[in-house]
N, C-alpha and C positions, 0 to 999 in steps of 0.2 A: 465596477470599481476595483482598481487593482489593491490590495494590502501589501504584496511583496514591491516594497520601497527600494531595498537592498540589492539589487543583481550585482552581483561579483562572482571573479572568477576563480580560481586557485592557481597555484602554480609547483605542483610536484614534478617531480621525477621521474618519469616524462610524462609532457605535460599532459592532461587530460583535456580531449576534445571537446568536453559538453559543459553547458551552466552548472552551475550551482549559486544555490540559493542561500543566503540567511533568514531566517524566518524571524529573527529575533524581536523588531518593529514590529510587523505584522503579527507578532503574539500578543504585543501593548496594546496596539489596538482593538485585534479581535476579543479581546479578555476585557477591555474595558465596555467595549460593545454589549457583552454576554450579559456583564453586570447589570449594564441599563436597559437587556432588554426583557421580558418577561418570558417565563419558561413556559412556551404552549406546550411542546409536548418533547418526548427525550424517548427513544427505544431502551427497553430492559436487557443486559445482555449481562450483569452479576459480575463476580470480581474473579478477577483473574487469573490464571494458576499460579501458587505459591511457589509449585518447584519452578518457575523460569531463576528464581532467585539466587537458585544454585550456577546459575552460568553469568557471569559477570557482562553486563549490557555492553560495557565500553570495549572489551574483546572483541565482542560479535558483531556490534556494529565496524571495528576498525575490520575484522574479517570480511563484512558485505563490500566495504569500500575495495578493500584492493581485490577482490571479485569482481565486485560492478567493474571497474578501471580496465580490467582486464578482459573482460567479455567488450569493452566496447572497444580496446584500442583491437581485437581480434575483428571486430566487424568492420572498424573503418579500413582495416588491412585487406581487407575483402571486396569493399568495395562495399558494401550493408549498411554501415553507419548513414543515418538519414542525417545531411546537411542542416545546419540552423538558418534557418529562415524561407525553408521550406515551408509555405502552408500548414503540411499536416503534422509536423513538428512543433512549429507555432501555436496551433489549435491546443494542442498538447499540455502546452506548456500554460498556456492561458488559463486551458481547465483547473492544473496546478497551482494557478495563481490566487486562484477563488477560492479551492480547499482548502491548501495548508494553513493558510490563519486560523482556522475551528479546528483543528489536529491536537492542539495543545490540550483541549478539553476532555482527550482522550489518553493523553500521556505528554505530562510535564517534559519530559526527554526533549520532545519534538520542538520545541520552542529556539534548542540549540542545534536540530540536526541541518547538514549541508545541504538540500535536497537536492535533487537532480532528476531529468526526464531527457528522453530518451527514446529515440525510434528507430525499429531496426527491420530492414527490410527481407522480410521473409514470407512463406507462406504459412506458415503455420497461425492458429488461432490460439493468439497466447498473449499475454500481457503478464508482471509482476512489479512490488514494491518489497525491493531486501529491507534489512533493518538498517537503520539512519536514516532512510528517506531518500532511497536509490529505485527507481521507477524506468523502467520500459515497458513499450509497446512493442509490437510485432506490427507491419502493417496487414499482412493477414485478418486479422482480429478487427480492423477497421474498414477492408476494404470487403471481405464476404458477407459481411454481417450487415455490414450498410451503415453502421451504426450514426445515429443521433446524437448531436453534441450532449444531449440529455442523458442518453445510452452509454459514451464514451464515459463521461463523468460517473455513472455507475460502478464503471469495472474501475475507474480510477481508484475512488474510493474506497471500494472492496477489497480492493488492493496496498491501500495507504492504512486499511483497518487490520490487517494482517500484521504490519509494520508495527502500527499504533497498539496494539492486543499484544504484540507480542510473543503470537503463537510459532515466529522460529524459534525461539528464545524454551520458550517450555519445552518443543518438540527435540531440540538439539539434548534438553536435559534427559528427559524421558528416554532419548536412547541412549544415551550415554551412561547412564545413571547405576543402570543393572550390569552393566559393564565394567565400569571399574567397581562396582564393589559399594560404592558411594561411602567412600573415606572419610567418616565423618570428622575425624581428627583433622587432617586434611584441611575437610573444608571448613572445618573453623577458625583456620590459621592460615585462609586465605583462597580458600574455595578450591587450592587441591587442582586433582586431577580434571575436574572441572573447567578450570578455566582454561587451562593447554587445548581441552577441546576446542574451546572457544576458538583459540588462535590457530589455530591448524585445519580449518573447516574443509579449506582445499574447495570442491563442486557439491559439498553437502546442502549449502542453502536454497540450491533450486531445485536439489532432487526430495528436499525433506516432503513430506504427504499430512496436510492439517487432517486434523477429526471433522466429523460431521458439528462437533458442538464451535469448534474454529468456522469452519464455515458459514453458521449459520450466525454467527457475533459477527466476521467480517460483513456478510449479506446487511444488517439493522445497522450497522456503527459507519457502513461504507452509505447507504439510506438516506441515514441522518446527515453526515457529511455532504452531500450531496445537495440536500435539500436546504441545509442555511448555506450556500453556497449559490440558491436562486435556482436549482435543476431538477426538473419537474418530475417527485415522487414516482408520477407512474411511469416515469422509465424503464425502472427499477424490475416490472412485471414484463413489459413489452421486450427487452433487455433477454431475459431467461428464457422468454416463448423464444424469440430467438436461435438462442443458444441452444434447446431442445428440438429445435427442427433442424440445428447444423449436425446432433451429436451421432447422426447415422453415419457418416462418414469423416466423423472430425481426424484431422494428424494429428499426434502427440504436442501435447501442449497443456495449454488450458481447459479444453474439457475434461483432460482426462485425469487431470486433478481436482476438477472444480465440476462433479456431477449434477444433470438437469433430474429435475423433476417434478411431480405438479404436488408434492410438498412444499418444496422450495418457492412455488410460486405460489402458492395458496397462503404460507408464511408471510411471504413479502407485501402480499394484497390485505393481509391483515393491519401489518406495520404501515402501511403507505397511510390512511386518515392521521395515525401516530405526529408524522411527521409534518402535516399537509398545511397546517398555523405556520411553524416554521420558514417552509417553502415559500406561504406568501407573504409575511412578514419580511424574508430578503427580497423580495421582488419590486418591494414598497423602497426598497433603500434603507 
């Protein structure tokens, strides 16, 4: 069942090649859904860093966008940008269509973000979601791996939980922070030097490096997403075994921001029962 009611397009300056989405309906719905439906189960992942507060959301998302915009009017220039209505674009995008309704239960934000997806053909094994709800793929990332619509939906996820958590948002403060000084004058009279960060990001948001504690909330939050979504839990393990037998030779990308190992899967095998009500609760409809 589709939630995204809404497909529309934008029309900036110049124009941008790819969908975007309004999630807005699909928030009404999925939220009214949540209420009636019974909480089998929910992963633990605690609240979220205080200092993202210091960098103002509405900058760093207007930051991601004219990034995103710009990374892909560069690939369709190349020839890279994957066509809309290719197959594995579509796949894509579908995935997207399932998730972003249960997003909002991880940050009210998302209810109003533009989203957009996005396939870019490369070799590299990498995938990301900036902040607003700007998501690409690599075909790399889909085609070595072999990946499982169950699989794909994984790193979507994982990736939208990043988004949704907020941890560019912290990470941008955290270095910035000790940097200027953290003006606390400043940022009481409007967040200061802080939020100039914000707007001047420039290629900071795909070089920033989450903690091991971001990863492992993106891993359960991207889980859960997934699983009321209808995509089946044990992906989630199969997923990682994966990406541990790519990481001997992976190119720069997504492994090597996003390290394997049988922590990380032994974590997720734990969380998977967590989730596993859920899962078959959407599958029931």
């Amino acid at each position: 069942m589709c939630f995204l009611c809404d497909l529309k397009t934008r029309d900036p300056a110049p124009p941008r090649p790819e969908h975007v989405w309004s999630a807005r309906r699909a928030f009404v719905l999925a939220a009214g859904a949540a209420a009636a439906a019974p909480a089998l189960a929910q992963v633990d992942v605690g609240s979220g860093s205080a200092l993202r507060n210091l960098v103002p959301a509405e900058e760093l998302e207007k930051a991601a966008d004219q990034q995103y915009g710009q990374m892909m009017a560069e690939a369709k220039a190349k020839g890279a940008l994957v066509a809309s209505g290719d197959p594995q674009v579509e796949r894509l995008r579908n995935m997207a269509r399932r998730l972003i309704p249960h997003s909002p239960r991880w940050n009210r934000r998302a209810s109003g973000w533009q989203w957009e997806v996005n396939l870019i053909r490369s070799e590299q094994i990498n995938a990301f979601c900036m902040p607003g709800g700007k998501i690409a793929f690599y075909t790399g990332i889909l085609e070595k791996l072999k990946l499982s619509d169950d699989e794909a939906a994984m790193i979507m996820g994982h990736e939208m939980a990043h988004a949704l958590r907020e941890h560019a948002r912290s990470r941008v403060a955290k270095t910035n922070a000790t940097g200027i000084g953290l003006s606390i004058a400043a940022q009481l009279l409007g967040l200061g030097q802080l939020g100039d960060v914000a707007a001047n990001l420039g290629t900071q948001l795909l070089s920033l490096k989450y903690s091991r504690d971001d990863e492992t909330e993106a891993d359960l939050v991207g889980l859960e997403l997934a699983a009321r979504s209808a995509y089946q839990p044990r992906a989630a393990v199969s997923l990682w075994q994966k990406m541990a037998a790519a990481g001997g030779g992976a190119a720069p990308g997504f492994l090597s921001t996003h390290p394997t190992g049988p922590d990380r899967i032994r974590q997720l095998e734990a969380n998977v029962p967590k989730v596993q009500g859920l899962y078959e609760q959407a599958r029931k409809g």
